[in-house]
N, C-alpha and C positions, 0 to 999 in steps of 0.2 A: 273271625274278625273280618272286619273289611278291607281290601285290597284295593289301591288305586291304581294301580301299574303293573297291571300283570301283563299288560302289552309288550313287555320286554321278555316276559315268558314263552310267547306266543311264535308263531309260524309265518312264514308270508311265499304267495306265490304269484308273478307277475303275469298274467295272459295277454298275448297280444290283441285279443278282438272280444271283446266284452259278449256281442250277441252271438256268439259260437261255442259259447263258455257255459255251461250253465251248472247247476249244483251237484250231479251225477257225476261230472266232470270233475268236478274238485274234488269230491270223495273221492273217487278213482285216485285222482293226483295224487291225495293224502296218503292213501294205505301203497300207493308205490314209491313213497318219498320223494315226491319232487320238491316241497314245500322247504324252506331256507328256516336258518334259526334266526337272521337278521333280514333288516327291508333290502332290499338290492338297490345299488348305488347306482346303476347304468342307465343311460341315458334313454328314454322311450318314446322318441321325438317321433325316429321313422315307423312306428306303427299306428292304425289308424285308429284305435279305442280302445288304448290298454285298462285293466282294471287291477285292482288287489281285492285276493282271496286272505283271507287271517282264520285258520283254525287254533283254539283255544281249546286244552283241555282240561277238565275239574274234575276232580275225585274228592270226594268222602269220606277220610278215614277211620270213621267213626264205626264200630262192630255191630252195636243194640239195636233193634229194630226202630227202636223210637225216638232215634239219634240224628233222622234227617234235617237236611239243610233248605232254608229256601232264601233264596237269592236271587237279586236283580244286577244285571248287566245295563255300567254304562259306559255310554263313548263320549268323549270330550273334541270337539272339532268346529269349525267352519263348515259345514257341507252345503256342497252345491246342490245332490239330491240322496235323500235318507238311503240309507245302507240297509241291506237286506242281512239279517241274523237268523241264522238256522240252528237248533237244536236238535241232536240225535238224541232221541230215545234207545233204552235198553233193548224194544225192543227190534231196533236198527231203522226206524221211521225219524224223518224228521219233520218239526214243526217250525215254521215262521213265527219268532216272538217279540219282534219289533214292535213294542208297547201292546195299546188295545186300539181297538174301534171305539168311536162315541153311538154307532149303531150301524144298524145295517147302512154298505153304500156310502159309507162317513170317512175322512181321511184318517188316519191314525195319530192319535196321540202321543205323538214320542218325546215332546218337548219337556225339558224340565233345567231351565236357565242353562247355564254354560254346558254342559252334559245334555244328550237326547238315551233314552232307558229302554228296554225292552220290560217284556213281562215278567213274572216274578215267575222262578221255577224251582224242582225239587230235585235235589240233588238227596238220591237214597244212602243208608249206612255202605261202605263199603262196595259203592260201584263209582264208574267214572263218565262221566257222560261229555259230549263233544259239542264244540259249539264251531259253526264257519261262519263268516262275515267277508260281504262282498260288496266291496266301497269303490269309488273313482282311484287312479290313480295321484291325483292332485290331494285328496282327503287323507292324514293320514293319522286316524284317531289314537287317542289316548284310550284305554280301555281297564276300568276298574269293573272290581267285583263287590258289590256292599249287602247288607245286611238287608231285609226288607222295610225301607224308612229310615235309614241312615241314609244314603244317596239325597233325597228332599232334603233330610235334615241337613245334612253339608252343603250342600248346595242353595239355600236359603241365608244360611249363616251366612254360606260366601256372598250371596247376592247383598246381602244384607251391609255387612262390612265394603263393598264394591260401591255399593250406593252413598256409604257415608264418608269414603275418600274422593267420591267425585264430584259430592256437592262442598265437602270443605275443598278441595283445588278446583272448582268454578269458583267459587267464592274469591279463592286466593286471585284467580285470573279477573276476576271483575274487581275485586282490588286494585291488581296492578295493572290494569288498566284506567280507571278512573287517577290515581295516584299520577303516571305518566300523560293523562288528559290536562290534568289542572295545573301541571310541573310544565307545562308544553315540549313534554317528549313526544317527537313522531315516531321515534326508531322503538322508545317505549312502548307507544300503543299499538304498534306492528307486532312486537315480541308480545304484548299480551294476547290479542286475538287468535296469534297465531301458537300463543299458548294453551288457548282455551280450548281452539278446534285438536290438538291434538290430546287434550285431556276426553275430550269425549271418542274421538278413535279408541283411545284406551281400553275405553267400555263398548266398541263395536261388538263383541262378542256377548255381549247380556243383553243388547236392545236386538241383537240379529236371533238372539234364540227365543226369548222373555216376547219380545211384539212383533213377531212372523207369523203369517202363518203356516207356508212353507220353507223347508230350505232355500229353496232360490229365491223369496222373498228376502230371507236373513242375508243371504250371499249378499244380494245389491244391498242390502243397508250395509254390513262390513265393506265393498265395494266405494259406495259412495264417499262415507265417511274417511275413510283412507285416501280416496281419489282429490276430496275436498283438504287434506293435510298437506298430499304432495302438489298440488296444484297451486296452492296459497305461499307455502315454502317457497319454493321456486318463483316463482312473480315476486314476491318478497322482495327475496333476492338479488333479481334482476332489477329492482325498482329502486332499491338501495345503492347496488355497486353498479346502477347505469354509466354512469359520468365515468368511475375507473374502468371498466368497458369501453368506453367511449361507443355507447351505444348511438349515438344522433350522431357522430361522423359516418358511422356506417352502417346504413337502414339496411343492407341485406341481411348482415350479421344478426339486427335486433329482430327481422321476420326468420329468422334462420333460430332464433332462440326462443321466441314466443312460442314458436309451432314443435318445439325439441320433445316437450314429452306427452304430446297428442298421441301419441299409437298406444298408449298405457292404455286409452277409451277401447281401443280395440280389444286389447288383452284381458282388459273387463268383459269386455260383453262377447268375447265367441271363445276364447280360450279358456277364461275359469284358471288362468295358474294362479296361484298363487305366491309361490319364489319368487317371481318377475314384479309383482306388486309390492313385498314385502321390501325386494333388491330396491327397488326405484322410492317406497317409502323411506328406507335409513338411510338412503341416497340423501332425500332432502333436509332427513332430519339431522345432517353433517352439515349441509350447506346453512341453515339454521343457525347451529351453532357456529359458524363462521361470522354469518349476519352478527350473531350477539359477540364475539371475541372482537370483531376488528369499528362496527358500527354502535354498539349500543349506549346510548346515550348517558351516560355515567363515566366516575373517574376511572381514569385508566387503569390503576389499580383494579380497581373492585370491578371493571369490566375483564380483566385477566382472569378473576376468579371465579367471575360467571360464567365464561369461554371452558374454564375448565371443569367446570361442574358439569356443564353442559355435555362437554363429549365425553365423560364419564357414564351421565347418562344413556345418553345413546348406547355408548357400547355395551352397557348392563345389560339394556331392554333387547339387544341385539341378541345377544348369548343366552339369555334364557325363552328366545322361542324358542316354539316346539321342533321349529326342523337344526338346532343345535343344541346347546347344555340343554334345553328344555325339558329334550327326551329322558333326562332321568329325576326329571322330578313331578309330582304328581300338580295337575290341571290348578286346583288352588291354591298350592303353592307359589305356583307361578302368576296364578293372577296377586298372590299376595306382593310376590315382591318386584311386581312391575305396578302395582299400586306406591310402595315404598319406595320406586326410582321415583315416580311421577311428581308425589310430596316432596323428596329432596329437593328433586329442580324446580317446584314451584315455590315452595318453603324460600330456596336459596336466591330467587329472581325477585319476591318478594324484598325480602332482608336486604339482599345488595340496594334494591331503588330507594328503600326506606333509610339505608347509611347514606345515599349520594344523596337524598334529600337533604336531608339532617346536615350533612358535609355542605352541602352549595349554600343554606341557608345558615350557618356559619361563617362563611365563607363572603356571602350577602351581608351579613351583619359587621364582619370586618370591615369592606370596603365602605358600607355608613359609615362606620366608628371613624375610619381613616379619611375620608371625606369632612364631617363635623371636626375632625383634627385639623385637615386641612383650613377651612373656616376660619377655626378661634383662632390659627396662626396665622391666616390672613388678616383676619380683623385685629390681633394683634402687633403683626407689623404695620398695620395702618393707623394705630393709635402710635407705634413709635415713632412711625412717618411722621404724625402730628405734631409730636414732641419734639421730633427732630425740627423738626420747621417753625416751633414756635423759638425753640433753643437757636435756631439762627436768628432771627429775628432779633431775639433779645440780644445777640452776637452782635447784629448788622449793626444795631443801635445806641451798644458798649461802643464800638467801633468807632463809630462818629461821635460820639461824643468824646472820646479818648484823641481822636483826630483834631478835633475843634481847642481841645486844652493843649495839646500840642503845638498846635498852632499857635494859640494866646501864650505860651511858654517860650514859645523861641522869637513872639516880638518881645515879651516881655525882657528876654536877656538879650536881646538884638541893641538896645539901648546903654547896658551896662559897658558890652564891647566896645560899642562907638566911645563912651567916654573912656574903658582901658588904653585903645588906641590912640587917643588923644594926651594921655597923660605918658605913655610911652614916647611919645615925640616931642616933649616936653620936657622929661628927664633925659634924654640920651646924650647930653654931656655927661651924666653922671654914672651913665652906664655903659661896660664892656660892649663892645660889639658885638661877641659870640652870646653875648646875654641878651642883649638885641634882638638876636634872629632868632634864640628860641622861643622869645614871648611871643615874638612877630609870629611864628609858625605854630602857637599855642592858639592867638585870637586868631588867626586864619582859620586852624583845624573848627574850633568854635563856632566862628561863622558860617562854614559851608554844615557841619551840622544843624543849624537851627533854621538856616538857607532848605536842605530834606525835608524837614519835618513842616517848613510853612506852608502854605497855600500855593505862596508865588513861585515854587519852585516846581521845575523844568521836571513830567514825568517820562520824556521818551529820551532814548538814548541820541547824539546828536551822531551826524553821519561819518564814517571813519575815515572821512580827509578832513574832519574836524574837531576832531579828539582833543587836539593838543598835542603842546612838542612832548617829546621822548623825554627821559628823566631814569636816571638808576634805579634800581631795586634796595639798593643799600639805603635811600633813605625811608623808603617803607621800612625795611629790618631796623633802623636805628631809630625811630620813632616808636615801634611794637618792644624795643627794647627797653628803651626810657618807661615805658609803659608799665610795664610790668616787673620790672628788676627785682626794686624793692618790696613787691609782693609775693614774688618766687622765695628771698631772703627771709620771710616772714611766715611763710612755711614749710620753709627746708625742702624747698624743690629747686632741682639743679635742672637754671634754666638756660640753656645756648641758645644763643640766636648768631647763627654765619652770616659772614658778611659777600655780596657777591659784584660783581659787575658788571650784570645783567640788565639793559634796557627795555623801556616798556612805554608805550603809550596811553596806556591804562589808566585810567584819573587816580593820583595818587590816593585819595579821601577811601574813595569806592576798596584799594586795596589796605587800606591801612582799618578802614573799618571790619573787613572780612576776615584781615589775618590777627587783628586786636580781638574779635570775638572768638578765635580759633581755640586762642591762648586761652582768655578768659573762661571756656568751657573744659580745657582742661586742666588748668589752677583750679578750679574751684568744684569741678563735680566730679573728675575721670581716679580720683584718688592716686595721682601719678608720683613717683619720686622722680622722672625724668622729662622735662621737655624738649624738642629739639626741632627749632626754624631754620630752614635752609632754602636756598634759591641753586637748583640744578637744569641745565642744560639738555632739552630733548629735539635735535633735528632744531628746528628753527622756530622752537619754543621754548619759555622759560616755566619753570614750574615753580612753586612756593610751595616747600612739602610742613607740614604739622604733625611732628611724633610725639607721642605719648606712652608710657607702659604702664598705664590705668588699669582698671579692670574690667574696660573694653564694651561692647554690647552684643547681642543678639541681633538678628537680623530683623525679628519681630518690633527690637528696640530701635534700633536703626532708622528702619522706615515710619518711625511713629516720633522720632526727634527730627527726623528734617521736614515734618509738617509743623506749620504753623501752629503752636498755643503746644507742640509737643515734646515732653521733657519723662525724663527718668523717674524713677519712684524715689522719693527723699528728696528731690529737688527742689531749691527754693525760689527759683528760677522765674524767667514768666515765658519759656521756650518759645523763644521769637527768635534767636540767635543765630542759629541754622538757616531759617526761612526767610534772613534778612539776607545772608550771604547768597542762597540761589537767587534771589531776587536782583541782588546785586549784578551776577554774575551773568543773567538774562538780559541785565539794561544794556552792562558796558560789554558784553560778549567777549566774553572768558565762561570757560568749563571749570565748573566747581565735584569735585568726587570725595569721596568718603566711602574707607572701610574701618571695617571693626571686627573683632571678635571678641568673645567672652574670656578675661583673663590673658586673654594678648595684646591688649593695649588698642589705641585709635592710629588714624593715618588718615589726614584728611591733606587736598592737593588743590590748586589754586595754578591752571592752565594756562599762560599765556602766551600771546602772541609776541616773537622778540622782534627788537630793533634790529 
């Protein structure tokens, strides 16, 4: 059968000086054992042309004469110049069988995609024949053994399968590039190109063996192609995380970093290593995935998951070179499943930009949707602005005309009074004196109410050295009392009204109408079994407190009863009652307060200033 990695089988022997070495030399070596069963890890800096010798040996174990084997030898590598393959014959001669000639004076045909071949040879029943190979230090081939025409045939499949992962991830990379162009991703379309250039690095090894003509031609395409991955990574980079750098405060830093991995040109073109390239390529392909974890232009989220796909990748494609896990798996193998890292992370940069599409363009569509909301709630508090404005209107204009009958209401009984008042001083032989002064203070009260409501009456308050003389508190109480007795009696509410000694300069009308609507509001709407008027003493004011154990209001109730036109639910009211008394209490300046709570009753207070 065919063997791909008999290279692990194999021998290796390091020489210091390549042109002092020559094939006589290595047989020697060989039959004295110098030759290792593994490559030698030590370091061969301080010599000036080391190379590696690999003998390989094949036996036949086949007895029948007509049992021979013929077989071609391949190596899997980068080489900077083709390796010399020797074959020992039985009869202790060797021959060179690094492939054929295309003719006389012609270079040799070794190439054959990933793998370069020697010539086909016959391994007889039952002997063992010896093969040495003598490659650069830097090269350090994989070495199978195949059938004659399996080797093309695998390696054709391979190229074949190589070719159609790399034009589906171009594909994928001209997708998410165009995707990230029309989306106005910049950091997008950086991640794409600089995805695409490392998807053809990928394939450095099939264009440096497939379209070379020599090795050193292949080398500088691997060379280049690699050089253009790590050179674009890093400017990337630098181009992206300038500003957190703070590159343009400090130009020596940023010429100090433009010029950092210039000497890779050198390492290219007179060393040939290849570890130092390979070091400095997964170098940038870390820094890459940096670019894409902390900058790529997608939700944060799903740039988390791209970060991490990312350095997943990398470290795959890391461990199965051939100078680590590589070494024990066979040439296409390895290109298989560094074609399989390639798809994941293109597959995966794809998908993520196609969800933050989809995501931002939902997300786009909210902010319409929420915007046209905004809108119709604008245009509809401007319709109820409307409304509102026509409802005052109609308000302003109930208003006046409610004012205007008011008005024609208190001449209309302004005339009645004048003839009460005349017919009272007419009969007052025939009446009590105390009978006298209440009627007298009945068309008084009468008069200055219908005196409010006219036209000719006084709306500013007059100045307070002109108020009027002082007068007790007891006759506001005993007039709120007359008031309401027999209406408290008539619904079984127990109503007290204290009597005090408290003076005031207050206009008597202004408190007798405040503290008569007090009552009034809670006779008839507070549902109270208790009322309680009193006049108490604070510092060098008198207060007129209004208790109740109603069933009280809310605060929402509250502030919507001491506005004008505002009253309780079930009320039959026309809530003007409250908004008479601050009004009141603004003219003749006294402090009007009111609390309440739900099921604890009212308590409203009447501040004044004492004599």
């Amino acid at each position: 059968m065919s063997i791909e990695r008999i290279d692990r089988q194999a021998q290796y022997l390091i020489v210091p000086d390549a042109t002092a070495f020559g094939l006589e030399d290595a047989r020697k070596a060989l039959r004295e054992g110098r030759f290792q069963a593994n490559f030698p890890e030590e370091p061969f800096a301080d010599v000036p042309s080391p190379s590696t010798w690999i003998a390989i040996t094949l036996r036949n174990p086949a007895e029948s004469s007509d049992a021979e084997l013929r077989r071609v030898l391949g190596l899997g590598g980068i080489f900077v110049e083709l390796p010399e393959v020797y074959l020992f014959e039985g009869n202790g001669g060797a021959i060179e069988i690094l492939a054929s000639q295309a003719g006389d004076n012609r270079p040799l045909m070794a190439r054959y995609f990933t793998y370069i071949r020697t010539q086909s040879f016959v391994l007889p029943p039952g002997e063992t024949r010896t093969i040495l190979v003598n490659t650069t230090i830097n090269d350090r081939p994989t070495i199978g053994i195949f059938r004659e025409g399996d080797l093309g045939r695998n390696q054709i499949v391979g190229a074949l399968v190589k070719a159609l992962f790399t034009l589906t991830l171009l594909f994928v990379a001209t997708v998410l590039a165009v995707v990230s162009i029309m989306t106005k991703r910049t950091i997008g379309t950086i991640v794409a190109i600089g995805f695409g250039l490392i998807m053809l690095q990928a394939d450095a090894s099939l264009l440096s063996t497939a379209f070379s003509a020599t090795p050193r031609a292949g080398r500088i395409i691997w060379e280049a192609l690699t050089l253009s991955v790590i050179f674009y990574c890093y400017y990337a980079f630098l181009v992206v995380f300038r500003d957190s750098l703070r590159l343009s405060r400090h130009p020596w830093l940023a010429a100090l970093l433009v010029l950092l991995p210039t000497p890779l040109l050198w390492v290219a073109w007179y060393s040939d290593s290849t570890v130092d390239i390979l070091w400095a390529f997964y170098l940038t392909l870390i820094m890459f995935a940096l670019l894409v974890a902390l900058r790529f232009d997608i939700a944060r989220r799903l740039r988390i998951i791209a970060a991490g796909v990312m350095f997943f990748c990398v470290l795959a494609a890391l461990l199965v070179e051939p100078y680590y896990l590589g070494r024990n798996l066979p040439d296409l193998t390895i290109e298989f499943i560094r074609d399989a890292i390639r798809m994941l992370a293109g597959l995966a940069m794809l998908f993520l930009v196609l969800v933050d599409v989809r995501r931002t363009r939902q997300e786009r569509d909210r902010l319409t949707a929420e915007r046209i909301a905004a809108l119709e709630a604008r245009a509809a508090t401007d319709r109820q602005l409307l409304q509102t404005e026509r409802e005052y209107a109609r308000a302003r204009d109930s208003a006046q005309r409610r004012k205007q009958q008011l008005a024609a209401a208190s001449h209309d009984i302004r005339q009645p009074l004048i003839g009460l008042r005349g017919a009272l001083r007419e009969e007052a032989d025939s009446l009590s004196p105390a009978l006298q002064a209440r009627v007298s203070e009945a068309i008084d009260y009468l008069e200055q109410l219908t005196n409010e409501y006219s036209d000719r009456a006084p709306r500013e308050a007059p100045p307070h050295d002109d108020i009027g003389e002082e007068y007790p508190l007891d006759l506001v109480l005993r007039a709120v009392s007359d008031m309401f007795s027999a209406e408290a009696r008539e619904r079984s509410i127990d109503l007290r009204v204290a009597h005090s000694a408290c003076r005031t300069r207050v206009p008597a009308l202004a408190l007798v109408r405040s503290t008569s609507n007090l009552v009034a509001n809670a006779l008839r709407h507070a549902d109270a079994s208790r009322i309680m008027v009193g006049v108490r003493h604070r510092g060098k004011s008198c207060i007129i407190d209004v208790l109740d154990n109603g069933r009280g209001m809310s605060g929402d109730e509250l502030t919507r009863a001491l506005q004008a036109g505002g009253k309780g639910e079930g009320s039959d009211g026309d809530g003007l009652g409250l908004a008479i008394i601050q009004e009141l209490a603004e003219r003749h300046d006294f402090d009007f307060v009111m609390e309440s709570a739900q099921n604890k009753g009212t308590r409203a207070r009447l501040i004044l200033s004492a004599s």
